[in-house]
BALOBA-1460 file (C-alpha; in Angstrom, 3 decimals):
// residues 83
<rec num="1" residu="x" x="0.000" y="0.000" z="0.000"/>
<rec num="2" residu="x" x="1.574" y="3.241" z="-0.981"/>
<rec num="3" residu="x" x="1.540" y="6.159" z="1.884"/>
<rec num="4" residu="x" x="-1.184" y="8.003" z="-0.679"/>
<rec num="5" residu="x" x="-3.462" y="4.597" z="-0.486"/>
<rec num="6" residu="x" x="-2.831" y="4.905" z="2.919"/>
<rec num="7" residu="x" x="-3.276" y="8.572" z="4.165"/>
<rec num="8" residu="x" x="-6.838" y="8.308" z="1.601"/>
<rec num="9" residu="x" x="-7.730" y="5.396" z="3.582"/>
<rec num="10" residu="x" x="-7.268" y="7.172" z="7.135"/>
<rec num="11" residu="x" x="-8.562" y="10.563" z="5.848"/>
<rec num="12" residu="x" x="-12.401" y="8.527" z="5.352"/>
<rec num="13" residu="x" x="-12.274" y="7.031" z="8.645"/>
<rec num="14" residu="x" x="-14.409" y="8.379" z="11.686"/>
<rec num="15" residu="x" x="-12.380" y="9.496" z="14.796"/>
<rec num="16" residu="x" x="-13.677" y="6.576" z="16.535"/>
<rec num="17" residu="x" x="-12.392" y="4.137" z="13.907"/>
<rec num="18" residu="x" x="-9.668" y="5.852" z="13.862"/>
<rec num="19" residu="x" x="-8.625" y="4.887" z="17.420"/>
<rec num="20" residu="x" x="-9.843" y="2.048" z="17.368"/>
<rec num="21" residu="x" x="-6.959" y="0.401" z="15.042"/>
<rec num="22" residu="x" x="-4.680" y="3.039" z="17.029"/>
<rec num="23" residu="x" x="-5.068" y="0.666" z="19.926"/>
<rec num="24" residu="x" x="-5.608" y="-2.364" z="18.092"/>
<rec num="25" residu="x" x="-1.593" y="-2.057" z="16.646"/>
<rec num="26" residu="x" x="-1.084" y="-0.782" z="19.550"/>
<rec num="27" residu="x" x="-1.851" y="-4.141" z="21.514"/>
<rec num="28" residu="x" x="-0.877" y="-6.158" z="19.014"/>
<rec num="29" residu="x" x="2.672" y="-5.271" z="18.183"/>
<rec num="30" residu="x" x="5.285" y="-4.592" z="20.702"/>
<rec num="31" residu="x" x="7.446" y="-2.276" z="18.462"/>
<rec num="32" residu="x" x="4.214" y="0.053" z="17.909"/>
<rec num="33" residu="x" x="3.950" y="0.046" z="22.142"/>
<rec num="34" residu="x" x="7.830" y="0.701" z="22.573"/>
<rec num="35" residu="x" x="7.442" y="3.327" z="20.133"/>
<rec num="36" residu="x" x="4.872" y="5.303" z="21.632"/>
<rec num="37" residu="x" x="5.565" y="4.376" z="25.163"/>
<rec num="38" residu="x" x="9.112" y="6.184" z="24.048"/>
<rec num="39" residu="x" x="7.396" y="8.867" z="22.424"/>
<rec num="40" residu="x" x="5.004" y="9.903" z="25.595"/>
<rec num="41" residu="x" x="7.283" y="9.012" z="28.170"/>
<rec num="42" residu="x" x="11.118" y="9.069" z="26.982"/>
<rec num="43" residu="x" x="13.651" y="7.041" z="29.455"/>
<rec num="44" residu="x" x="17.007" y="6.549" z="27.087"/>
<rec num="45" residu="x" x="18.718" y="5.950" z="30.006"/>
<rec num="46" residu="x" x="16.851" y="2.339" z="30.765"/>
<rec num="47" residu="x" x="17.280" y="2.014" z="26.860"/>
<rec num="48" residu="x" x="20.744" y="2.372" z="26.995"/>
<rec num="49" residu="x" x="21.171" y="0.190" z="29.995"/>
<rec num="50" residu="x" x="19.248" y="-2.500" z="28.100"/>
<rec num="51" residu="x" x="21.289" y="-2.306" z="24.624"/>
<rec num="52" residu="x" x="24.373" y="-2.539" z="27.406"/>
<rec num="53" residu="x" x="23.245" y="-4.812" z="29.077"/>
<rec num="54" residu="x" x="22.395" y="-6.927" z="25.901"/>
<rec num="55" residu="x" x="25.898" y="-6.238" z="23.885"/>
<rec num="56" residu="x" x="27.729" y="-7.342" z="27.451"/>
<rec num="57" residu="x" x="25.886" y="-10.861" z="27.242"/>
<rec num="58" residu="x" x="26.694" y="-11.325" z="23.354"/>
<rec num="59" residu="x" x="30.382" y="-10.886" z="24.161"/>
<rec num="60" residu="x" x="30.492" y="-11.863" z="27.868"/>
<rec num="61" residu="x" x="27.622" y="-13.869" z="28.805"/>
<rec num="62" residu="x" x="26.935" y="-15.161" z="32.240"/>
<rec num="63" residu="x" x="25.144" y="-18.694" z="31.572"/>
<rec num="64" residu="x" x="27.176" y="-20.101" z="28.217"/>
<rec num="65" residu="x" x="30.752" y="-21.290" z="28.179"/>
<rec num="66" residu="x" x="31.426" y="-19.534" z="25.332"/>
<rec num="67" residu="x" x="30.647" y="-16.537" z="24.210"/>
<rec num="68" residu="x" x="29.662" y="-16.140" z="20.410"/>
<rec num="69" residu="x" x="30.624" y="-12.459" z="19.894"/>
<rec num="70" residu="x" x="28.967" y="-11.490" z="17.080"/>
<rec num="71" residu="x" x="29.895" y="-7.831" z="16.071"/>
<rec num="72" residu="x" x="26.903" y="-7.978" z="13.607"/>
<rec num="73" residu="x" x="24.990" y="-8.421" z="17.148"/>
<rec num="74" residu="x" x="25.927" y="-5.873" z="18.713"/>
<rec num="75" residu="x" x="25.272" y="-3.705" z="16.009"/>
<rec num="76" residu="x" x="21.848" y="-4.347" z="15.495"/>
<rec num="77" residu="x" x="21.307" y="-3.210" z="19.210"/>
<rec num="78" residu="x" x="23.294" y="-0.069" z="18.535"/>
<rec num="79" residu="x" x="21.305" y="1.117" z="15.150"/>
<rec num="80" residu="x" x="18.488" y="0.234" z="16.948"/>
<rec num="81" residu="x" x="18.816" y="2.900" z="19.812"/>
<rec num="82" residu="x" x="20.321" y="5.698" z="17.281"/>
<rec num="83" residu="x" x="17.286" y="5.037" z="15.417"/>
């Protein structure tokens, strides 16, 4: 669907509609929830502690033997906090 399909689609819908499948993504996918839970009530310090915490287990990790450092890992967690 192309953002025009899409913004035509939301324009016709009644505000009640409207929120309706607001809080319908919003329940159903966790990335919509983090986002807007980020949005309304920002904490990038817990976010940071959490990619930290994450990268530090990759490399380090308390339970396995070894650890499987994978750099490509890590960065996922870091684009994912610049985005």
């Amino acid at each position: 669907m192309s953002k025009r399909a899409l913004k035509k689609y939301l324009t016709d819908l009644k505000k009640k509609e409207l929120e309706d499948q607001f809080m319908d993504l919003y329940t159903r996918f966790p990335v919509v929830k983090e986002y807007y839970n980020f949005i309304f009530n920002p904490k990038e310090d817990k976010m940071v502690q959490e990619a930290k915490a994450k990268i530090s287990n990759e490399y380090f990790p308390l339970k396995r033997r070894r650890p499987k450092a994978r750099r490509s890992v890590a960065q996922k967690y870091i684009k994912h906090f610049i985005k």
